[in-house]
Phi, psi and omega in degrees: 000144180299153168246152190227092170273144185281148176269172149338112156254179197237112155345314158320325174240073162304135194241149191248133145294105193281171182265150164231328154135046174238170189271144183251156178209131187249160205201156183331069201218148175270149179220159180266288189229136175215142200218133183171166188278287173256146175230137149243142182234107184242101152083015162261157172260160217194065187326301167217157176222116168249097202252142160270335185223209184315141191246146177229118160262115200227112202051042225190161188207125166233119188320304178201143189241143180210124166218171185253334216233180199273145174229104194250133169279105179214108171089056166200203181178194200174157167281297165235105174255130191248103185222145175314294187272225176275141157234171193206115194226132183227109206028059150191237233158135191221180177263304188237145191211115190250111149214174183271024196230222166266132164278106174243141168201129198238113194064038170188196166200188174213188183271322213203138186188121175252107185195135215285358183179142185217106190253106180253117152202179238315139195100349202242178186208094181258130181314279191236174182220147185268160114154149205287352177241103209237104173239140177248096164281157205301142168104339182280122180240147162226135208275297179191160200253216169287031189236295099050268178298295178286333151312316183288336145291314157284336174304283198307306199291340186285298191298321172299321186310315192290283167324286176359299195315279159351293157304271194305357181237005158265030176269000000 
């Protein structure tokens, strides 16, 4: 398949990639949005990512990735990420990590990770972790898992209700 590279831009003009179904490849370039059947992101910011297949973030940073195919992370990081396949994050870091596959993560962290397996190993740090299988390898920490999570959601739910309350009856 052809690769479509972005040039070089001046911080000041972020630029949009359009989709056409070819594989992208961003390159030290600021971007809004990118679409596309696989994108690799080297050494670039990254607003958004939208894939049809594998995503590779490599020294780089994207607000939030939605991909159907696997997603790998290496010296980079993000806010939400969302994938079809396995993610793999290696020295960074994401806030929320939704996927239908596995989650690794190695030397980085994340806050939240949603997943059919979640492999913390040496160096990495996860808030909570979903899923029905969770390995922590020595070096590796997880703060809490769905038990965990879920307290910390009720918790959270009592309290934001209680203000609400609170706020309506001092109207």
């Amino acid at each position: 398949m052809p690769r479509t590279t972005t040039p070089a831009t001046d911080a000041t003009e972020p630029v949009a990639i359009e989709p056409n179904g070819d594989d992208r490849e961003v390159h030290q370039s600021l971007v809004g949005i990118v679409r596309g059947a696989g994108i690799t992101i080297d050494q670039a910011a990254v607003g958004g990512v939208i894939a049809q297949g594998d995503v590779s973030i490599s020294k780089a940073g994207a607000r939030t990735v939605v991909g159907a195919g696997n997603l790998r992370v290496e010296q980079g990081g993000g806010g939400r990420f969302i994938s079809g396949g396995d993610v793999s994050i290696k020295q960074g870091g994401a806030g929320t990590t939704m996927s239908l596959g596995s989650v690794t993560i190695q030397q980085g962290g994340a806050g939240l990770a949603v997943a059919r397996s979640v492999e913390m190993r040496e160096g990495s740090f996860l808030g909570f972790a979903i899923a029905p299988s969770v390995t922590v390898e020595p070096g590796g920490k997880v703060l809490g898992g769905p038990r965990e999570a879920a307290i910390v959601g009720a918790v959270a739910g009592a309290v934001i209700g209680l203000v609400v309350a609170v706020a309506r009856m001092r109207r």
